[in-house]
ZAMARMAR-439783 format. One record per residue: x, y, z of N, C-alpha, C in turn. Coordinates in steps of 0.02 Angstrom, whole numbers, plus 50000, padded with zeros to 5 digits. Atoms other than C-alpha are relative to their C-alpha. Last residue first. Layout:
BEGIN
XYZXYZXYZ ...
***
This chain:
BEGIN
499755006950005526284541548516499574994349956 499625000950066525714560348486500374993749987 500344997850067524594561948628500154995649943 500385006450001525804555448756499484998849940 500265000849914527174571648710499334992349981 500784998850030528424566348579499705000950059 500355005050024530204569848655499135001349961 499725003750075531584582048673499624992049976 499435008249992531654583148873500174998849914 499265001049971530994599148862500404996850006 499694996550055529684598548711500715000750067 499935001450039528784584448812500745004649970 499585004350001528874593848960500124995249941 499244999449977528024605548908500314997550015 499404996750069526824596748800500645004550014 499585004850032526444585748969500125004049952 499415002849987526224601749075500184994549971 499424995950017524954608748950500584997450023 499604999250072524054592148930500395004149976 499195004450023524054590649109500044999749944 500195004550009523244609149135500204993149977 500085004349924523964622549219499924992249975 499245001649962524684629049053499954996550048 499885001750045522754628848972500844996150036 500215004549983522124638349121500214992949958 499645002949947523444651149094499524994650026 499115003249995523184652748921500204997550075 499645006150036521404653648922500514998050013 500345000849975521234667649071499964990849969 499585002749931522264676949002500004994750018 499455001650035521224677448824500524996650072 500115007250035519784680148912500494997249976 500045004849967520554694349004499764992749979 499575000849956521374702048863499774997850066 499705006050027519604698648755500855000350045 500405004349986518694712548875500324989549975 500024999749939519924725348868499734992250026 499275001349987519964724448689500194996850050 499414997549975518294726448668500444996950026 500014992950033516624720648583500735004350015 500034994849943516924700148598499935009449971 500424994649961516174689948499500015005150046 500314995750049517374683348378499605004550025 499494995950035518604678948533499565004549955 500004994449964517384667048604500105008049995 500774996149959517094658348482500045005050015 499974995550065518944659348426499285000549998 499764993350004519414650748607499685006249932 500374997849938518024638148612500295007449968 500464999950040518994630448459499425005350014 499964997550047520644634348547499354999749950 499924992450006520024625948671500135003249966 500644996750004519464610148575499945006750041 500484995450045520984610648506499225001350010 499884991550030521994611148672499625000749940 500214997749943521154593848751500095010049966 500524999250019521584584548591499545006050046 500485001349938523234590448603499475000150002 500114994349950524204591048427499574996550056 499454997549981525004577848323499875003550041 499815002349935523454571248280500455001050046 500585001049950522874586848199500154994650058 499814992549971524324588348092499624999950059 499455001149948524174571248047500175003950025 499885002649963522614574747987500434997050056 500404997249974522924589047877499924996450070 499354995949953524144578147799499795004550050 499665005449955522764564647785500615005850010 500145003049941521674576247695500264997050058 499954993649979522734582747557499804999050069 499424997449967523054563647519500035007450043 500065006949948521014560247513500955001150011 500264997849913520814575947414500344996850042 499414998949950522224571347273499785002950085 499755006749985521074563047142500505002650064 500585003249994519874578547110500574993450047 500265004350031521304589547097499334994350037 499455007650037521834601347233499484996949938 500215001450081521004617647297500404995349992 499795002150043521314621547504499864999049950 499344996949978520804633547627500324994949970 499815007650006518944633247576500645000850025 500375005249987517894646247626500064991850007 499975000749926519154660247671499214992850007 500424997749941518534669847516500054996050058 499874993049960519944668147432499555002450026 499474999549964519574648347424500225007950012 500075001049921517844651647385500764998150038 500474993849973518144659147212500144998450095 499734995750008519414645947160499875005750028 499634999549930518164634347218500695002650000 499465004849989517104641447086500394999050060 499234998850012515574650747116500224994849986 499765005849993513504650547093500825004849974 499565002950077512724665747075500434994350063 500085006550035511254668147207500294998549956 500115002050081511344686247196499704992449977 500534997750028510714692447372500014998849906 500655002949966511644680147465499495005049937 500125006050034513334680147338499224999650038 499985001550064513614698847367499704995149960 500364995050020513044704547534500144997649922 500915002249983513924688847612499395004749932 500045004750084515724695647494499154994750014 499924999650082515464709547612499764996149941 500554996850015514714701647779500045005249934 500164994149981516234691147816499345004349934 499984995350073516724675247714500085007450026 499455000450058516924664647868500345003349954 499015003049965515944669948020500415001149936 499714993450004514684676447862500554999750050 499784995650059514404659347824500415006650002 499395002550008514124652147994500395001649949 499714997749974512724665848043500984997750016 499474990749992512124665347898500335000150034 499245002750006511664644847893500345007250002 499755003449952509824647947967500824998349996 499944995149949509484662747837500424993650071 499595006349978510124657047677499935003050079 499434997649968508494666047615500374995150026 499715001549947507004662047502500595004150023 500314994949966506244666147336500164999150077 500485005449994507014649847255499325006050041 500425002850056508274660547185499364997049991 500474993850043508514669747332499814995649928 500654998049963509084652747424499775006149927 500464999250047510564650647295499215000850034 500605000649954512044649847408499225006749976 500344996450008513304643747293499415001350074 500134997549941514774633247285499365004849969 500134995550010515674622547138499355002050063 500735000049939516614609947150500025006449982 500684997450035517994609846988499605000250040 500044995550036519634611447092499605000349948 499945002850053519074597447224500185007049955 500495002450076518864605147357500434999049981 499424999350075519794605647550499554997749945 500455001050065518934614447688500404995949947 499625000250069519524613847863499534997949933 499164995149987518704619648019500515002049927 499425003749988516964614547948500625005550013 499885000549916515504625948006500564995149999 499694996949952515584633247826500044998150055 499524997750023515624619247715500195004850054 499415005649974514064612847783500505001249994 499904998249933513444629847745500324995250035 499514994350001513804628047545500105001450071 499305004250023512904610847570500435004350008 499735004449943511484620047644500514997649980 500404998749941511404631547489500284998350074 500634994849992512454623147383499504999650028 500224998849913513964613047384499535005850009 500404991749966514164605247212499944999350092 500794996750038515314592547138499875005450007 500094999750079516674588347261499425000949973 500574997850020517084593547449500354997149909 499865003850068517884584847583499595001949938 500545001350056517594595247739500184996849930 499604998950058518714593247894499454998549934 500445002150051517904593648052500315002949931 500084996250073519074598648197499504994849958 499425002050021518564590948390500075003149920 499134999849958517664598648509500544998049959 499795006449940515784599648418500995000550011 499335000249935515434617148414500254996250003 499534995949997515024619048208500215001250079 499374999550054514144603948196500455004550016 499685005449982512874606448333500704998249970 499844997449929512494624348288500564993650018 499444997150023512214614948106500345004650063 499545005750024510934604048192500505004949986 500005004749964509944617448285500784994549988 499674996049963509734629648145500424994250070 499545001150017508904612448073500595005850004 499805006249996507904610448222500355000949938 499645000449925507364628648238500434993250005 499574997650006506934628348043500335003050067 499615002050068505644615248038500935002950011 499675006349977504934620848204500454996549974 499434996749950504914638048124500294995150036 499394998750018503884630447973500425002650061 499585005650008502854621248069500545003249982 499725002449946502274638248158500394993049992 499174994649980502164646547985500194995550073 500344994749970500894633147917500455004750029 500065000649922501714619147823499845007850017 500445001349969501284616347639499925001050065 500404993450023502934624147563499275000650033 499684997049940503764611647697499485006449956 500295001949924503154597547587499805005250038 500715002150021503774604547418499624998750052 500254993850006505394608247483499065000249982 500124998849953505554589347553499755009849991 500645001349977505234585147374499745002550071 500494998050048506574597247295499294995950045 500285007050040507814589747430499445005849981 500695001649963508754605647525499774995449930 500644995649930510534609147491499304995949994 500474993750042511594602947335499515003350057 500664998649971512794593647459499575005449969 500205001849933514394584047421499535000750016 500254992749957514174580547249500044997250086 499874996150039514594565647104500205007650052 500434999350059514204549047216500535007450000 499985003050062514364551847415499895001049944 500245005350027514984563647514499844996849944 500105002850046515934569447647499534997749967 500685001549998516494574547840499905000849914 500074997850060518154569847907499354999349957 500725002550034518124571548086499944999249940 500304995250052519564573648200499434996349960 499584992949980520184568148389499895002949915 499994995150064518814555848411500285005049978 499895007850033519084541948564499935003849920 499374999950034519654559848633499884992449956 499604998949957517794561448714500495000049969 499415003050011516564552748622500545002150045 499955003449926515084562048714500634996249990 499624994649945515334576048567500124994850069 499634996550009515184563448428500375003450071 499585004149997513634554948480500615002349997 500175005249939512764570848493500474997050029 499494994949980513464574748314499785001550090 499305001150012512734561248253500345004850034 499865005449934511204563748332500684997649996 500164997049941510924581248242500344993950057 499474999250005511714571948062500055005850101 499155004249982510304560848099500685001350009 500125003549952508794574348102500794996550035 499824994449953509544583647968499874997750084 499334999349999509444568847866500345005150051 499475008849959507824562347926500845002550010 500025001949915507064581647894500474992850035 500734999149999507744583347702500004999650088 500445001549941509424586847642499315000650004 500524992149993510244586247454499664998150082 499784998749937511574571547469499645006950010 499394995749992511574574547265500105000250081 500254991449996509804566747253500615006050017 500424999050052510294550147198499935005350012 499724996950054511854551547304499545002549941 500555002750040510984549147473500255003649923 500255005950047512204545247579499465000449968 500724998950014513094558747669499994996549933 500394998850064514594553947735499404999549987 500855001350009515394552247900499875002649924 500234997950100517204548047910499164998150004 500675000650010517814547748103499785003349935 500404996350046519604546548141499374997349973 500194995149965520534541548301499615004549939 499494997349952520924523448213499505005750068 499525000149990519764525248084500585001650052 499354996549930518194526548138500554992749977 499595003650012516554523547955500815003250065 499415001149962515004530647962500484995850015 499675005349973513704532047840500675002050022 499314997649980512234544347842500384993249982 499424996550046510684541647760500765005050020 500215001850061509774528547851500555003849940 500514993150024510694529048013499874998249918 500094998950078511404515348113499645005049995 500704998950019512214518448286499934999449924 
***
């Protein structure tokens, strides 16, 4: 599929989407949020023809958040647009953060606001060691309200309470001990950091990470103990039944790669 401001590029079993609109820092507006909704659509019907994602972009920044003009627009909309507005881009980032296979974030420049949330529904993070993060809603008199619930997953509702109601901008020094990024490298050394990451990924069962993806869903929500020891069971032994469990067992018995990993 074409898209105006996305571009996509499948390597092999890897899928490099980037956000294309550099003049404006890859800031979002409705089209974009729109496309990165169908993208991710497309994506999930793939099936194993996509076993990771590396997501990116163009020019200086990955994603300063919301387009100054599209803000301007939206200031004009009546409360019921606005909810339509912000059901559909709740919506998209939902989308993002189940699809089945990992999403690896590539981050330089800035990642704010939305950009800072793109960040969170990826599995893996790796910056640049000057990017810089923020989720600056209050500044604008606003809230990071549709991306909270992926944020605070991450960060947890502490260091939330800190950066939502200040709006200070961090380093990715900062956001790596906060569980936002899980790597820092040089500007020039993403794209290797990346690919080891990757091979890690292909190496594994495409079939097991998207359980395991399911699994930690699941997992976050539960209220008791009781309750996650059957879920948990319940995984594993459906997981073992299954032929990607009996091929990685056998794989690892005989002393070979399992089919996957060829």
């Amino acid at each position: 599929m074409t898209y105006r401001f996305l571009l996509t590029r499948r390597d092999g079993p890897v899928e490099h989407l980037t956000l294309n609109r550099p003049d404006v820092r890859n800031a979002f507006n409705a089209e974009v949020i729109a496309e990165l909704a169908s993208w991710a659509a497309d994506v999930a019907r793939a099936g194993n023809d996509v076993r990771a994602v590396v997501l990116s972009g163009a020019g200086k920044s990955f994603c300063a958040g919301a387009d100054a003009a599209w803000l301007a627009k939206i200031a004009r909309h009546s409360e019921d647009e606005n909810i339509r507005d912000a059901t559909a881009t709740s919506a998209m980032f939902r989308a993002l953060d189940e699809l089945p296979v990992p999403v690896i974030g590539r981050v330089q420049g800035a990642a704010i606001g939305g950009g800072a949330g793109l960040a969170a529904i990826c599995d893996i993070v790796v910056a640049a060691d000057d990017a810089v993060f923020g989720f600056t809603e209050v500044k604008l008199g606003i809230v990071p309200a549709v991306i909270s619930p992926f944020v605070i997953a991450k960060i947890g509702p502490s260091a939330a309470r800190e950066l939502f109601v200040t709006g200070a901008r961090f380093p990715a020094a900062r956001a790596y001990k906060l569980d936002l990024v899980h790597a820092v490298v040089p500007e020039a050394e993403l794209d290797d950091t990346i690919g080891r990451y990757v091979a890690e990924i292909i190496a594994a069962a495409p079939g097991a990470i998207a359980a395991a993806k399911t699994l930690i869903r699941n997992v976050a929500n539960v209220r008791t103990t009781a309750e996650a020891a059957s879920m948990t069971a319940q995984a594993l032994a459906s997981r073992r039944a299954s032929a990607e469990g009996q091929e990685g067992l056998r794989a690892f018995l005989e002393k070979r790669k399992p089919d996957w990993a060829k």
